[in-house]
C-alpha positions in Angstrom: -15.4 14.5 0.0 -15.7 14.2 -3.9 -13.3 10.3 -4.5 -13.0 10.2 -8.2 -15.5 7.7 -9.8 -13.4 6.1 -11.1 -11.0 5.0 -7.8 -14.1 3.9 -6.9 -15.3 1.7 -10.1 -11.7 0.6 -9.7 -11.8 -0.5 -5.9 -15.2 -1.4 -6.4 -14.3 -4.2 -9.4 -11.0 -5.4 -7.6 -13.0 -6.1 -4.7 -15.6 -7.9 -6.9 -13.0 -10.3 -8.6 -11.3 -10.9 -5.7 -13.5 -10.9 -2.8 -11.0 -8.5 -1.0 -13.9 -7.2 1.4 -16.7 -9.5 2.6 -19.7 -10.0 4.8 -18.7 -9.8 8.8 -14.9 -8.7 8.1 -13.2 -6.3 10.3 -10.6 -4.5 8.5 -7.7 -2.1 9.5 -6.5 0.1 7.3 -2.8 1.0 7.6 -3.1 4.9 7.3 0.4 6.7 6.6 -1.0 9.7 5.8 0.5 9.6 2.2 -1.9 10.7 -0.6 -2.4 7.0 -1.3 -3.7 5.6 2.4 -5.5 8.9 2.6 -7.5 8.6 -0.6 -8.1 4.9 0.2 -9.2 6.1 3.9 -12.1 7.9 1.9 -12.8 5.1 -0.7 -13.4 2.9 2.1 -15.6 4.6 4.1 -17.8 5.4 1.1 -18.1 1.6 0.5 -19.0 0.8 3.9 -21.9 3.5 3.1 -22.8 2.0 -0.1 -22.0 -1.9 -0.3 -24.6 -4.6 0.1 -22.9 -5.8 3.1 -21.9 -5.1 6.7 -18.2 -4.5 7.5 -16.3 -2.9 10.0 -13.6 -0.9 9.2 -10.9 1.7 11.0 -7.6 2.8 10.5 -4.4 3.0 12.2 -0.7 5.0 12.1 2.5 4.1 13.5 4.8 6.5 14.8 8.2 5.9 15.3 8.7 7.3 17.8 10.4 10.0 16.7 8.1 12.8 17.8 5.8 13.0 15.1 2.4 15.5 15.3 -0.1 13.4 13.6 -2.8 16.0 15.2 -3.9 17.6 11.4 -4.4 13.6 10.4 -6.3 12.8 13.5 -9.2 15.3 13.3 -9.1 14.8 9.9 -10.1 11.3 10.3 -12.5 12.5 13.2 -14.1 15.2 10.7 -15.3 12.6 8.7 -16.2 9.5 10.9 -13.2 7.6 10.1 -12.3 5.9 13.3 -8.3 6.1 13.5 -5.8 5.1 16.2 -2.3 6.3 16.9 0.0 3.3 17.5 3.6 4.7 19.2 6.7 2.5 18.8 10.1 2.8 19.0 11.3 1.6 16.1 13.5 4.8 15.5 15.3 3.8 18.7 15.6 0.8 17.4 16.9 1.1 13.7 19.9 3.1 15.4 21.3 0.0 16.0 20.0 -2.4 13.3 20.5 -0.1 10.3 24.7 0.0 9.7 26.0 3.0 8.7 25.1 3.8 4.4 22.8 0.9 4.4 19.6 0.8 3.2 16.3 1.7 5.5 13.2 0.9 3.4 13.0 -2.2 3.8 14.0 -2.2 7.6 11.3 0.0 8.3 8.2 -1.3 6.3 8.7 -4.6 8.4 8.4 -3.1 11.4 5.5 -0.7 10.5 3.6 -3.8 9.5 4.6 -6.0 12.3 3.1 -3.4 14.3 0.3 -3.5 12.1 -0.3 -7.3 12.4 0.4 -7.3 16.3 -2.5 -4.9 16.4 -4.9 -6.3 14.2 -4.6 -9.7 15.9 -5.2 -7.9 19.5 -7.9 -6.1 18.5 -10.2 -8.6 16.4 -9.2 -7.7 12.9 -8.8 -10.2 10.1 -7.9 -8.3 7.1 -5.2 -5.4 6.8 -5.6 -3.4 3.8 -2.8 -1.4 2.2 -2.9 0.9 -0.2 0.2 -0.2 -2.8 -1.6 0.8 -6.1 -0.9 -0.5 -9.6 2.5 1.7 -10.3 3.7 -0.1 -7.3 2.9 -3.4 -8.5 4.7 -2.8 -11.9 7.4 -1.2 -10.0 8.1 -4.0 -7.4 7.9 -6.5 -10.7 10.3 -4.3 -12.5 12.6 -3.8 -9.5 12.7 -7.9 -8.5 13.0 -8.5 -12.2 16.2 -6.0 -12.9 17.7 -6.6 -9.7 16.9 -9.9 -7.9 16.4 -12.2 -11.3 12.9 -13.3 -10.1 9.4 -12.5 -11.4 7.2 -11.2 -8.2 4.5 -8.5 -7.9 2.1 -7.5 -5.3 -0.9 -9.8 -5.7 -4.5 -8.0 -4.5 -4.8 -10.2 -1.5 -3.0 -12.8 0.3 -2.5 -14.4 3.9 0.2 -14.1 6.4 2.1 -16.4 8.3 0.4 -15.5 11.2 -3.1 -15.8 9.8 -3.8 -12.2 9.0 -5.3 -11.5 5.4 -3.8 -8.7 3.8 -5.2 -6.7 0.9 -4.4 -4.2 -1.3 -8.0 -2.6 -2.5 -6.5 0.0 -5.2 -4.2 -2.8 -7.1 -5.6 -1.4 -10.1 -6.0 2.5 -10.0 -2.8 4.7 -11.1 -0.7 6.6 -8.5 -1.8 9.4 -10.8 -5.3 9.4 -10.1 -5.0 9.2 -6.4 -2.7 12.3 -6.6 -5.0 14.5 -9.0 -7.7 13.1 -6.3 -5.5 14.0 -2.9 -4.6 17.8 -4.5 -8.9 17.9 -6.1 -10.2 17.6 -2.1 -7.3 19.4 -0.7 -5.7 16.2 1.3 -3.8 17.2 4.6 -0.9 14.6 3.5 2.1 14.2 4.9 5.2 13.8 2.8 9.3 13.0 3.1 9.1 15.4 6.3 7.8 12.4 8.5 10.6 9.4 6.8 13.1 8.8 9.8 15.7 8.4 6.4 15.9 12.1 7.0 17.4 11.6 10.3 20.0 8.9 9.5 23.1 8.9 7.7 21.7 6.3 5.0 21.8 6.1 1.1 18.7 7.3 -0.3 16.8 4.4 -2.0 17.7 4.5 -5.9 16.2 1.4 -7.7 12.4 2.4 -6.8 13.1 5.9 -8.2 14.9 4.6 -10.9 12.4 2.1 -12.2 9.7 4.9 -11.8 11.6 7.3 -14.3 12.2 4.1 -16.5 8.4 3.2 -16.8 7.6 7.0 -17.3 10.0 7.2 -20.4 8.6 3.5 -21.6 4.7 4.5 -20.9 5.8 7.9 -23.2 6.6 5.3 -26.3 3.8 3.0 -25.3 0.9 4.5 -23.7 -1.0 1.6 -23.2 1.8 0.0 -21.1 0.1 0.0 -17.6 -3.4 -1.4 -19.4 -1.1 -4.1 -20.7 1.0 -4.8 -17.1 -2.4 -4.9 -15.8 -3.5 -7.6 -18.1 -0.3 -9.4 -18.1 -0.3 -9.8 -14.0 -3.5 -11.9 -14.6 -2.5 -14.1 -17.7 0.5 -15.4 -16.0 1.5 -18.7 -18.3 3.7 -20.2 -15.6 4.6 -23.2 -17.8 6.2 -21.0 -20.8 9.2 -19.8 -18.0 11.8 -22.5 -17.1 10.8 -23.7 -13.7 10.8 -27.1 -14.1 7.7 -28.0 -11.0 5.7 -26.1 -13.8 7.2 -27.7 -16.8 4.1 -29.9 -18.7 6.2 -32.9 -19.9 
């Protein structure tokens, strides 16, 4: 498997700064399947090679239960030594009657995927779930909460749940684009839209996260250094210049 150098200086730095990955941690990795999870799948197994320190590390999918063949994805993960687990649900079942007709899913689902995620990690000795948003999310997800809800919120690199769990997010600072050009470069068995239960509903398709992708496209054409600066800006935050008064130095 030939991981771009650079997803790994990236991961590799991240996890320096913020001590994402330690000595003794047991991590699960919640694997989709998507280019991102996959590509981070790799990353992490390479570190677990390379790193100064022991950690264990494995990854998990959840179905939901809607009959989906995860067999490519599971012997991919066997071919190279990636120990991964199938978790079934029902949350398809379920979303029939939670999700009212025209309303919208994503949000529905991704807490269920991850509460299954958490109720798995805590059974099985796990104390770190690591996701693979990347930095287009993060700038997406500011965007999208600042245009929409009138609050500034991003994804931060690592933080702890209510229920004890520590969740990070190793590739916070590569590009979406990289971890495409490196899912097509070692020929990736992803899987795409064909396994989102939205298919199956009668449900809006999610707009603003599309939307706010084509509108930081069209600004990063103009400014090309825009992601370098979001990047920077995420970690210079000068809470006291914004009009929260907690934070206001008087």
């Amino acid at each position: 498997m030939n991981i771009s150098k650079s997803i790994l200086r990236s991961l590799g730095r991240a996890n320096a700064k913020y001590g994402l990955i330690q000595e003794g941690d047991r991590v699960l990795l919640g694997l989709s399947g998507g280019k991102d999870s996959l590509s981070l799948a790799h990353a992490l197994k390479h570190t677990q090679k390379v790193a100064p320190f022991d950690f264990v590390y494995e990854a998990a999918t959840i179905t939901y239960g809607m009959g989906e063949d995860l067999n490519i994805l599971h012997k991919h993960c066997e071919e190279y030594e990636i120990k991964h687990t199938i978790i079934d649900t029902t949350i398809f079942e379920l979303a029939k009657d939670k999700i009212r007709k025209n309303s919208s899913f994503c949000s529905f689902f991704s807490r269920m995927r991850r509460g299954a995620l958490y109720t798995y990690a805590l059974e099985n000795g796990f104390n770190k779930l690591a996701l693979a948003h990347h930095l287009d999310d993060a700038a997406e997800s500011f965007f999208m909460n600042f245009m929409n809800n009138g609050t500034l919120r991003s994804m931060p690199p690592i933080y702890k749940a209510d229920n004890g769990i520590i969740v990070i997010r190793p590739l916070i600072h590569v590009r979406e684009r990289q971890l495409r050009d490196n899912a097509i470069l070692n020929n990736l068995p992803t899987i795409g839209d064909e396994a989102c239960p939205a298919m199956r509903f009668d449900v809006k398709m999610p707009h603003a996260r599309y939307e706010t992708k084509e509108l930081l496209a069209n600004l990063e054409k103009t400014h090309p250094n825009l992601f370098v600066s979001l990047k920077g800006a995420f970690e210079k935050v000068q809470i006291n210049s914004f009009c929260q008064k907690e934070f206001l130095e008087v």
